[in-house]
C-alpha positions in Angstrom: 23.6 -2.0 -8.1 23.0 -5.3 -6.0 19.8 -6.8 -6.3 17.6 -7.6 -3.3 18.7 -11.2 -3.2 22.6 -9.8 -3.0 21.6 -7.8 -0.6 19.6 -10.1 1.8 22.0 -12.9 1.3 24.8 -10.6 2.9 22.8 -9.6 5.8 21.9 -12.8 6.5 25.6 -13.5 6.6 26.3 -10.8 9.0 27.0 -8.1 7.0 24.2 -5.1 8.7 25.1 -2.6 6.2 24.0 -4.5 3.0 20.8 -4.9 5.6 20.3 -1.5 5.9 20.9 -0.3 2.4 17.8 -3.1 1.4 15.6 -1.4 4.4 16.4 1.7 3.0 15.8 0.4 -0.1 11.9 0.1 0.3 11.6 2.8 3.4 9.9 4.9 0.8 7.7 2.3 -0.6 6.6 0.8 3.2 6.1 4.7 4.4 3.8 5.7 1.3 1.8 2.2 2.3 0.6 3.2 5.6 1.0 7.2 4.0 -2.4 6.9 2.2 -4.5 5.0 4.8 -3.6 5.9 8.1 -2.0 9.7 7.8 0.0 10.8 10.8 -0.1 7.2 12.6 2.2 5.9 9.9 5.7 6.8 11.4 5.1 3.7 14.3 3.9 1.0 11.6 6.5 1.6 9.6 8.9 0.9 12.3 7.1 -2.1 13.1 7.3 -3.8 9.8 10.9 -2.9 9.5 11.1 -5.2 13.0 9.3 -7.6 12.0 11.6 -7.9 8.5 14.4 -8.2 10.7 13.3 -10.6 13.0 11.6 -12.9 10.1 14.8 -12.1 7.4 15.8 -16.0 8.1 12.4 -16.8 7.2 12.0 -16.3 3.9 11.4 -19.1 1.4 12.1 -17.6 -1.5 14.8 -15.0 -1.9 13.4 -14.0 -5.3 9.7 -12.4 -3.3 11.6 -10.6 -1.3 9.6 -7.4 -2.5 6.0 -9.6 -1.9 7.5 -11.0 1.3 7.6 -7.2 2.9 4.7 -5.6 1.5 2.6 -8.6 3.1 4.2 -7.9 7.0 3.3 -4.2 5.6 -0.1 -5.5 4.9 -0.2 -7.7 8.2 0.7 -5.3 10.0 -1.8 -3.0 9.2 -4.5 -5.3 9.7 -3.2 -6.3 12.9 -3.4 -2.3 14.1 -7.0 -1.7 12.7 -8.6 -4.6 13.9 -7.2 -3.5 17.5 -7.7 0.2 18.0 -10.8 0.1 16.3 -12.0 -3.6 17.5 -13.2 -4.9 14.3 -14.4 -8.7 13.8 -12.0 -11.3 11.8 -13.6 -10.1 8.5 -12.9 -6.4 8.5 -11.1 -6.4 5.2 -14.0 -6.0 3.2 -14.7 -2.9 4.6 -12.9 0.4 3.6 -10.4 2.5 5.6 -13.2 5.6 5.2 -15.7 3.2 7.0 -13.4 1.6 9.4 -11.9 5.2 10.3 -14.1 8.0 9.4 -12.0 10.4 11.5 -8.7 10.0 9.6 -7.8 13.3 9.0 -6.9 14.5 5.4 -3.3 14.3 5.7 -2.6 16.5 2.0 -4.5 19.6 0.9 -4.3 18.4 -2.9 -5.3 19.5 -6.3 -8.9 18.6 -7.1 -8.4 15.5 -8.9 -5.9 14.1 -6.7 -8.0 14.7 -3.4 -10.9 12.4 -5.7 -8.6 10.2 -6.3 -7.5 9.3 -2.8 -10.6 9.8 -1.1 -11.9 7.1 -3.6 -9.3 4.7 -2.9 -10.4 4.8 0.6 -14.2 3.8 0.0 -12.8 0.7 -1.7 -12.6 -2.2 0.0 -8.9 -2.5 2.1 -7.7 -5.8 0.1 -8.6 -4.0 -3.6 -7.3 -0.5 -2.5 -4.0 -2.6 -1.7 -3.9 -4.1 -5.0 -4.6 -1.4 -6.8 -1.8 0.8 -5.0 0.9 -2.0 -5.2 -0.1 -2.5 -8.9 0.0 1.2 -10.1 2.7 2.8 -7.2 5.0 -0.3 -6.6 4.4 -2.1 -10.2 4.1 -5.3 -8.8 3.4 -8.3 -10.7 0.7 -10.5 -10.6 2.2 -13.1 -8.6 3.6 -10.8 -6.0 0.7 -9.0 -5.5 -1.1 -12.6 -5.0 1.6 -13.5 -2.7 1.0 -10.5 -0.3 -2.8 -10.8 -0.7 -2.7 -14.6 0.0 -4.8 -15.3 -3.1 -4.3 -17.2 -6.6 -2.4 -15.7 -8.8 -4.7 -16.5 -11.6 -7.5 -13.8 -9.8 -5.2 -11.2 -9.5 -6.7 -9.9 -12.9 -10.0 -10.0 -12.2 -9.0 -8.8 -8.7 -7.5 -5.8 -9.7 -10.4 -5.3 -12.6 -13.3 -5.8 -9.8 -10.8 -2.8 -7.8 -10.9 -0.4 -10.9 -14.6 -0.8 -11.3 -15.5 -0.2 -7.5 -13.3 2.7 -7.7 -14.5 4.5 -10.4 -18.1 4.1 -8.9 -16.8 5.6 -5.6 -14.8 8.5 -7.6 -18.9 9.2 -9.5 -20.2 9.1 -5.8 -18.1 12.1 -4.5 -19.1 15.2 -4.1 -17.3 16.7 -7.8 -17.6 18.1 -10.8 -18.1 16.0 -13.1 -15.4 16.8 -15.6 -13.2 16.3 -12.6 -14.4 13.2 -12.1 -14.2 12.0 -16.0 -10.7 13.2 -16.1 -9.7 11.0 -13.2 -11.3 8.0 -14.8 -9.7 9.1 -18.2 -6.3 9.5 -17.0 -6.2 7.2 -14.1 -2.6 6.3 -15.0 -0.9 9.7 -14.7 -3.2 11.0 -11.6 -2.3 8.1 -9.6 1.5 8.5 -10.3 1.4 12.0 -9.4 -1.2 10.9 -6.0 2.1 8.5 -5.3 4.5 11.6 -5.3 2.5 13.6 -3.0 2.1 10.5 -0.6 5.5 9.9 -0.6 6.8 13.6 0.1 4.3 13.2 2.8 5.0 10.1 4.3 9.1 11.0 4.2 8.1 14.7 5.8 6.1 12.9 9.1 
């Protein structure tokens, strides 16, 4: 199978069907991004970072962060859409997608522990419930996630650990029963995999 750098070498050199087989490559990915924070208004973002990756291809430094390089338009792009409908200052990204956009419909009638586990994820704040989700869905490394977070990579650790904490706080503050709430935090691994699935199905059914 070509690699991502195969890929985007060739469509840089006019060939638009290795371009599309590297878009569809990560449509999945991309969709179950926007999927878990935004529900239904997902379909137009998507779109819109798939523009953007074709209009900035030329633009990449470094062929080897291709995967970094398109989660962070993802991630701009989404910034770019809450801070205008819901006209939020420059600093919004400390704030979490429940607080930002209480209305958000839930967009999967899940199993206990996975509703928990994403209505958790959304009292986080936006830049950890990123990291999180690229570190556990996409398995990103370090250094990608610090390139699409625009941080060091040397605090992507503690980063990611400040994330876990905050979120099993947020999964204690819901409204559960406790066991269902210990076997989240017990099994964090394996309920966010399955949490990915059923974003995913979603995201590709919208």
């Amino acid at each position: 199978m070509a690699s991502d750098i195969e890929l985007l070498q060739a469509w840089r050199n006019g060939d638009e069907a290795r371009g599309q087989q590297l878009c569809m490559r990560y449509f999945e990915p991309v969709a179950r991004f926007f999927a878990n924070k935004l529900g239904a208004e997902a379909s137009d973002l998507v779109q819109d970072t798939f523009l953007a990756l074709v209009q900035g291809r030329d633009r990449i430094s470094d062929d080897a962060r291709f995967r970094s390089y398109l989660f962070g338009v993802a991630y701009n792009v989404l910034k770019k859409h809450l801070k205008q409908r819901y006209r939020l200052p420059e600093d919004f990204e400390s704030r979490s997608v429940h607080d930002i956009a209480p209305g958000v419909e839930t967009m999967l009638r899940e199993a206990e522990n996975l509703r928990l586990l994403r209505a958790a994820l959304r009292r986080i704040p936006l830049s950890l419930q990123v990291a999180l989700e690229l570190h556990y869905w996409e398995r990103l490394s370090s250094s990608e996630i610090s390139h699409v977070l625009g941080i060091p990579s040397s605090t992507v650790r503690t980063h990611l650990g400040r994330a876990r904490t905050l979120l099993e706080e947020a999964l204690r503050s819901e409204a559960a029963a406790p066991e269902v709430v210990e076997s989240t935090i017990s099994d964090l691994d394996a309920w966010a995999e399955r949490l990915r699935g059923k974003v995913a199905r979603a995201a590709a059914g919208s």
